[in-house]
TORBA-588447 format. One line per field, with one value per residue: residue in one letter; x, y, z of N, C-alpha, C in turn. Coordinates in pm, whole numbers, plus 50000, padded with zeros to 5 digits. Each point is the difference from the previous one (the first is absolute). Example, Ala and Ser with C-alpha at 12.3 -4.5 7.8 and 13.67 -1.06 7.14 Angstrom:
<sites>
residu c(A | S)
npx c(51319 | 49965)
npy c(49431 | 50105)
npz c(50780 | 49928)
capx c(49911 | 50082)
capy c(50119 | 50119)
capz c(50000 | 50006)
cpx c(50090 | 49923)
cpy c(50120 | 50109)
cpz c(50000 | 50073)
</sites>
This chain:
<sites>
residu c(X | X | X | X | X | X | X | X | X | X | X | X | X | X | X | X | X | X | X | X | X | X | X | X | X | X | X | X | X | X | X | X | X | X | X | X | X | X | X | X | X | X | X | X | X | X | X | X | X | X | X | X | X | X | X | X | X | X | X | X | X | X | X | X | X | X | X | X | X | X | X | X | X | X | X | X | X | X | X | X | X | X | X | X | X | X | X | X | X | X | X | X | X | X | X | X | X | X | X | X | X | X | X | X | X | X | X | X | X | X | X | X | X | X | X | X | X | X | X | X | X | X | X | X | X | X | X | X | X | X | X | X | X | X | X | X)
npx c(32544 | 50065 | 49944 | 50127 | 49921 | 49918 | 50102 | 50055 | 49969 | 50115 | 50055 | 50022 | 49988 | 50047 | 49909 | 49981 | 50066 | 49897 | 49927 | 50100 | 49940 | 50091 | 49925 | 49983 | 50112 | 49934 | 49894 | 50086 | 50119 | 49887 | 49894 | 50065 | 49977 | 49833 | 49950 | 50085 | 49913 | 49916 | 50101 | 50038 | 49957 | 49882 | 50060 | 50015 | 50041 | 50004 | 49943 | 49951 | 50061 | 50002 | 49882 | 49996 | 49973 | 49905 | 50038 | 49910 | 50067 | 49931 | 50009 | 49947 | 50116 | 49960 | 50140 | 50062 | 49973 | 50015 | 50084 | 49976 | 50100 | 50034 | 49881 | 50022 | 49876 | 49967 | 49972 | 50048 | 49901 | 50062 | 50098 | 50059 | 50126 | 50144 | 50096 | 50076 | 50154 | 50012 | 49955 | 49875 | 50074 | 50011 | 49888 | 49932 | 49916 | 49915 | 49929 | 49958 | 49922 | 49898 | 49970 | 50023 | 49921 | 50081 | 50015 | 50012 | 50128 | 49931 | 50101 | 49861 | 49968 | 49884 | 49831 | 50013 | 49852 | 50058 | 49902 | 50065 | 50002 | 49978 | 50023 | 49967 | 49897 | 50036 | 50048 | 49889 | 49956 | 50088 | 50005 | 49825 | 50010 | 50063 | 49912 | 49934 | 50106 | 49856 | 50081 | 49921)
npy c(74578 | 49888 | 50015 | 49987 | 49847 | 50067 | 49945 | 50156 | 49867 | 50081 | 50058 | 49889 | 49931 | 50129 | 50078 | 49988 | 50099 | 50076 | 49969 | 50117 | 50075 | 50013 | 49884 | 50050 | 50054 | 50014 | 50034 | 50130 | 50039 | 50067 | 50095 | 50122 | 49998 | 50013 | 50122 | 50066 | 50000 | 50037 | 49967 | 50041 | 50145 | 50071 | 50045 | 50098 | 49926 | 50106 | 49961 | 49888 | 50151 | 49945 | 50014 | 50084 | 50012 | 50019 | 49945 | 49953 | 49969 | 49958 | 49858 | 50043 | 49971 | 50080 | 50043 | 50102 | 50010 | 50161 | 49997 | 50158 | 50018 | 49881 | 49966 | 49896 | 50080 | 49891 | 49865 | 49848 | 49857 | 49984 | 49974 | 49886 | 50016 | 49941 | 50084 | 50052 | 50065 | 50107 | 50118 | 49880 | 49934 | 49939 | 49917 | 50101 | 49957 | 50048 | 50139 | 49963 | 50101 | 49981 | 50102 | 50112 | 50058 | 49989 | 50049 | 50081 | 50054 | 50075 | 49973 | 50086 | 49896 | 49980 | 50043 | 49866 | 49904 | 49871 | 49950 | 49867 | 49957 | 49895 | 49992 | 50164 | 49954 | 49861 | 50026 | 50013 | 49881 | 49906 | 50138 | 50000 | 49838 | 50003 | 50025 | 49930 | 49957 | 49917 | 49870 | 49980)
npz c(17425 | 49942 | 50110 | 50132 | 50013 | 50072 | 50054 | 50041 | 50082 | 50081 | 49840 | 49932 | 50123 | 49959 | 50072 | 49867 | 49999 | 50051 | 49868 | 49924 | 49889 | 50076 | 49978 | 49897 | 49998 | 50150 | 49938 | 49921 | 50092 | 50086 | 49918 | 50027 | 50144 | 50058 | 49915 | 50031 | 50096 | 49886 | 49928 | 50104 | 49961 | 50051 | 50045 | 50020 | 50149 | 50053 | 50132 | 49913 | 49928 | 50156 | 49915 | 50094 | 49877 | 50018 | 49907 | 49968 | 49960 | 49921 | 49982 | 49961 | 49921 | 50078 | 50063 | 49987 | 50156 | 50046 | 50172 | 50014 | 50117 | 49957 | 50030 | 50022 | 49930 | 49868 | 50116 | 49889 | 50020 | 50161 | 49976 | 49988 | 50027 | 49927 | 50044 | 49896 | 50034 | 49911 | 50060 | 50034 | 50105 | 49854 | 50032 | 50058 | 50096 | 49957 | 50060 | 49885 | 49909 | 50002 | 50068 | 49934 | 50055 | 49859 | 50118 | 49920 | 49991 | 49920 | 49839 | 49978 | 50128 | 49871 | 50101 | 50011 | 50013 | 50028 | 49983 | 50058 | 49893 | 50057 | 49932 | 49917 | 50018 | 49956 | 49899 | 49962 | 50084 | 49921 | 49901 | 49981 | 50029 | 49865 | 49968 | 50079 | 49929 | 49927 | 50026 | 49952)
capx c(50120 | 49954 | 50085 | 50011 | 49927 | 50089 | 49978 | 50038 | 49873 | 49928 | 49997 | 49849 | 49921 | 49948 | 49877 | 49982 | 49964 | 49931 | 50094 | 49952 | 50101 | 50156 | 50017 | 50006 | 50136 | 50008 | 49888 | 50037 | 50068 | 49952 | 50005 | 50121 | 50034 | 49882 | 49968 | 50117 | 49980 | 49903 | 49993 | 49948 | 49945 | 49882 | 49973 | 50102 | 50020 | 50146 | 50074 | 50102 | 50069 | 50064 | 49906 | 49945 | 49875 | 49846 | 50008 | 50023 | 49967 | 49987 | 49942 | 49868 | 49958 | 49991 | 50016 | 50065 | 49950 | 50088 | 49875 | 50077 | 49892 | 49855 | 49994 | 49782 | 49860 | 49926 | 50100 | 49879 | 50036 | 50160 | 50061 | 50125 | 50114 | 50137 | 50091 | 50130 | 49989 | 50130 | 50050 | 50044 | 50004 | 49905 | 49894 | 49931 | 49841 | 49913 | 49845 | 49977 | 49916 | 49976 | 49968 | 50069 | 50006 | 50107 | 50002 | 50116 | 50022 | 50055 | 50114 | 49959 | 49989 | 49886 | 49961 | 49950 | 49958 | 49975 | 50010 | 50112 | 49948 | 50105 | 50145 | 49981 | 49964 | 50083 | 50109 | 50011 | 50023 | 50140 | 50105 | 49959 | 50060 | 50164 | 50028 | 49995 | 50099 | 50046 | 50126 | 49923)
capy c(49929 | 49925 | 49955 | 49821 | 49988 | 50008 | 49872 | 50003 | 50004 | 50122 | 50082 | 49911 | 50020 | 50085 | 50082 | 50105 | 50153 | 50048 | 50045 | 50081 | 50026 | 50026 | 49804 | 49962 | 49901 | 49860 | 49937 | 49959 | 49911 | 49865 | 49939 | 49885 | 49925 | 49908 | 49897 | 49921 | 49827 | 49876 | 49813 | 49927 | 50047 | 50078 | 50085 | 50051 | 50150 | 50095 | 49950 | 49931 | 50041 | 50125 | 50131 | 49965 | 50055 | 49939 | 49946 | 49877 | 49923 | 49860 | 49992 | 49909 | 49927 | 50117 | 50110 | 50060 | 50075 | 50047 | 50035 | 50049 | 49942 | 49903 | 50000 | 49903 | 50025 | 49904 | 49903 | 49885 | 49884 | 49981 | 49845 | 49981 | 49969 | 49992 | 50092 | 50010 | 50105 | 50094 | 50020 | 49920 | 49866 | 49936 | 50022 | 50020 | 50028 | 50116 | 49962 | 50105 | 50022 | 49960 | 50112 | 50122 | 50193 | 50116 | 50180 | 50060 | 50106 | 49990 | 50057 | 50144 | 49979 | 50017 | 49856 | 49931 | 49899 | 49861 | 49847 | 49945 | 49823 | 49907 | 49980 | 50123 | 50067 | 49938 | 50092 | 50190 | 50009 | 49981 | 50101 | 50066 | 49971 | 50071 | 50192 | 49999 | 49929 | 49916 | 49913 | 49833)
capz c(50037 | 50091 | 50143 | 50029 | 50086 | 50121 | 50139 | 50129 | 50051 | 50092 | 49974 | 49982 | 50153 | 50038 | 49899 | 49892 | 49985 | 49847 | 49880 | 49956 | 49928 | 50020 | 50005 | 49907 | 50002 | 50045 | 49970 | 49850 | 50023 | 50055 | 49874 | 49894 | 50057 | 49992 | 49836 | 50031 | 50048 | 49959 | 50002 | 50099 | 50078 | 49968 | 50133 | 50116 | 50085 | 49949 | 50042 | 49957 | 49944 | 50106 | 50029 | 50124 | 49937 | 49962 | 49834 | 49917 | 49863 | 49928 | 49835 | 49942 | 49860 | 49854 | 50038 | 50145 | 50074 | 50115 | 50057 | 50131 | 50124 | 49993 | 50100 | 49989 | 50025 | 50027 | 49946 | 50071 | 49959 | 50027 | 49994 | 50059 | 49856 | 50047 | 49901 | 50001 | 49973 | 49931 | 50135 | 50112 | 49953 | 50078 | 50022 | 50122 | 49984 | 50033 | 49954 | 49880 | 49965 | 49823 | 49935 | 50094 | 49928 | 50042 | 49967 | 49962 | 49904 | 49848 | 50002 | 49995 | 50094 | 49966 | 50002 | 49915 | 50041 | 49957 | 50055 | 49946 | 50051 | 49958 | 50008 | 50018 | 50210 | 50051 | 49974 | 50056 | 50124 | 50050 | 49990 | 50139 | 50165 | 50044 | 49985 | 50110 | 50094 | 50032 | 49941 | 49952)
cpx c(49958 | 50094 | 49954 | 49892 | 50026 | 49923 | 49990 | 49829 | 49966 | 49947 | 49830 | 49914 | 49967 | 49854 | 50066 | 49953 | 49906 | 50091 | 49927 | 50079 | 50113 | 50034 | 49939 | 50117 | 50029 | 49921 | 50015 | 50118 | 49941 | 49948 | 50095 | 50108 | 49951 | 50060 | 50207 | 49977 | 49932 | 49981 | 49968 | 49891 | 49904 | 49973 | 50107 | 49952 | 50071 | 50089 | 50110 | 50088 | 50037 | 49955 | 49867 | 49825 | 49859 | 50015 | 50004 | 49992 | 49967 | 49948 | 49855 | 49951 | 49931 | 50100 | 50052 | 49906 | 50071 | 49851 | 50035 | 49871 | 49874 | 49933 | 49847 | 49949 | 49927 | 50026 | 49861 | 50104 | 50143 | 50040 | 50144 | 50068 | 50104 | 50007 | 50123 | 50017 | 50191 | 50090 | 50058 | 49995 | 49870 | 49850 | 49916 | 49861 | 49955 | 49863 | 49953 | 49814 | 49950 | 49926 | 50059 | 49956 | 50109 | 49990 | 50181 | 50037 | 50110 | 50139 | 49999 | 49983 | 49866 | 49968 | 49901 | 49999 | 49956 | 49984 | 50068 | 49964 | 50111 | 50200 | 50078 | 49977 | 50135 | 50142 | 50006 | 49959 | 50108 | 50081 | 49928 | 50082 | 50142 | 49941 | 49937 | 50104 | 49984 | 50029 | 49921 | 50100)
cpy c(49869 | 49906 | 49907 | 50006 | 50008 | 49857 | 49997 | 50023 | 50098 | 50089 | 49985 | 50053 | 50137 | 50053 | 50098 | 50124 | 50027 | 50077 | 50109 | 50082 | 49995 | 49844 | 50018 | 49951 | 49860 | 49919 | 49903 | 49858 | 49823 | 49899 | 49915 | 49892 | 49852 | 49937 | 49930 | 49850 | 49983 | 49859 | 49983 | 50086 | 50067 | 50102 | 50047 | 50195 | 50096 | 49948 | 49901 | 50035 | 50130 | 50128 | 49968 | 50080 | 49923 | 50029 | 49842 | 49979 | 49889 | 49989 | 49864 | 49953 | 50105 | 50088 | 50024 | 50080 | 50069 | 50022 | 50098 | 49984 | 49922 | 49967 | 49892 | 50001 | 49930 | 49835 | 49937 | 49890 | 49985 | 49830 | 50018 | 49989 | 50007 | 50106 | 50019 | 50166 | 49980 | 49975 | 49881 | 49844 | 49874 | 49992 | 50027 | 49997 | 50138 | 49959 | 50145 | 49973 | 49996 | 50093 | 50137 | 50130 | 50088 | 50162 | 49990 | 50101 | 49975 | 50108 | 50121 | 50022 | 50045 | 49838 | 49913 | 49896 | 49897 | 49865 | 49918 | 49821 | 49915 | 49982 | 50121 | 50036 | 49923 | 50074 | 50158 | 49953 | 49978 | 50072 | 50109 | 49967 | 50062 | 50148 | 49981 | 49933 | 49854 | 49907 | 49883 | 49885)
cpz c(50068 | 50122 | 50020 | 50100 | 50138 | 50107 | 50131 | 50093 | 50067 | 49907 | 49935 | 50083 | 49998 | 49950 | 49892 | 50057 | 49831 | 49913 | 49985 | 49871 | 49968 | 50002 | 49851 | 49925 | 50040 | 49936 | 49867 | 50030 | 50033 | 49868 | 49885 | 50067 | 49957 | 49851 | 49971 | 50071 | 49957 | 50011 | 50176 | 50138 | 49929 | 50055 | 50083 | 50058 | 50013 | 50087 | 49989 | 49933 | 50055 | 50047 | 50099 | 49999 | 49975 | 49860 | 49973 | 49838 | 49921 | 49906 | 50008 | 49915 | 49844 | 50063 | 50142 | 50046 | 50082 | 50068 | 50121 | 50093 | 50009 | 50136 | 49990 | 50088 | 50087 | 49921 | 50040 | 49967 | 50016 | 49978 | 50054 | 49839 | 50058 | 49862 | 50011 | 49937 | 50030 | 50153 | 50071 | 49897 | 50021 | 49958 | 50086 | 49991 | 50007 | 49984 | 49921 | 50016 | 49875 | 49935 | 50085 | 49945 | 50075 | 49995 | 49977 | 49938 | 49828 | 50089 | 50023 | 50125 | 50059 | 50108 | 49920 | 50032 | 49907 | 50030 | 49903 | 50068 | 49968 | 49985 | 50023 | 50165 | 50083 | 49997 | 50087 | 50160 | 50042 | 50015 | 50122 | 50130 | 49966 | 50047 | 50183 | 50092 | 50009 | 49931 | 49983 | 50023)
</sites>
């Protein structure tokens, strides 16, 4: 199903509770949410679609990724960038990394680890600061 993005900053602001089986619904939703915005987003948290869960999703150019409870490892090479996102207005700075090893879990809620460079690490940190509350 896909839902409206949600705006309201407190609800944003909060920490994600871990996902677990019973957020596979949410999960699917969040998906067809995501590939529903294509033309202007890559990426989204459950949060942004009102679910208060550690799930992100995105796409990287071959493909959708779900990811339950992501959580990085290990990061190098940080820079500064302005980003924009669904949620808030605007462009804001952050500081991303240019490389990231993600632990996470498959839909099976199996774990499974990956490093992720470039435009990819940039994306999956942004939807990381929603699933920690924070608002770039």
């Amino acid at each position: 199903m896909i839902r409206e993005i949600m705006k309201d900053t407190a609800f944003l602001s909060q920490k994600a509770e871990p996902a677990t089986l019973e957020d596979l619904p949410a999960a699917e939703d969040l998906l067809e949410t995501l590939k529903a915005h294509k033309e202007s987003c890559v990426g989204m948290a459950a949060n942004m679609i009102g679910v208060n869960k550690r799930i992100i999703a995105f796409e990287d150019g071959k493909g959708y990724t779900v990811m339950f409870n992501p959580e990085i490892i290990k990061r190098s090479g940080p820079y500064e960038i302005r980003e924009g996102c669904l949620s808030l207005p605007g462009m804001r700075p952050a500081r991303r990394w240019k490389s990231i090893k993600v632990q996470y879990q498959n839909e099976k809620l199996q774990m499974r680890y990956k490093t992720f460079t470039g435009w990819t690490a940039q994306i999956i940190q942004h939807e990381l600061d929603h699933c920690e509350g924070i608002l770039i």
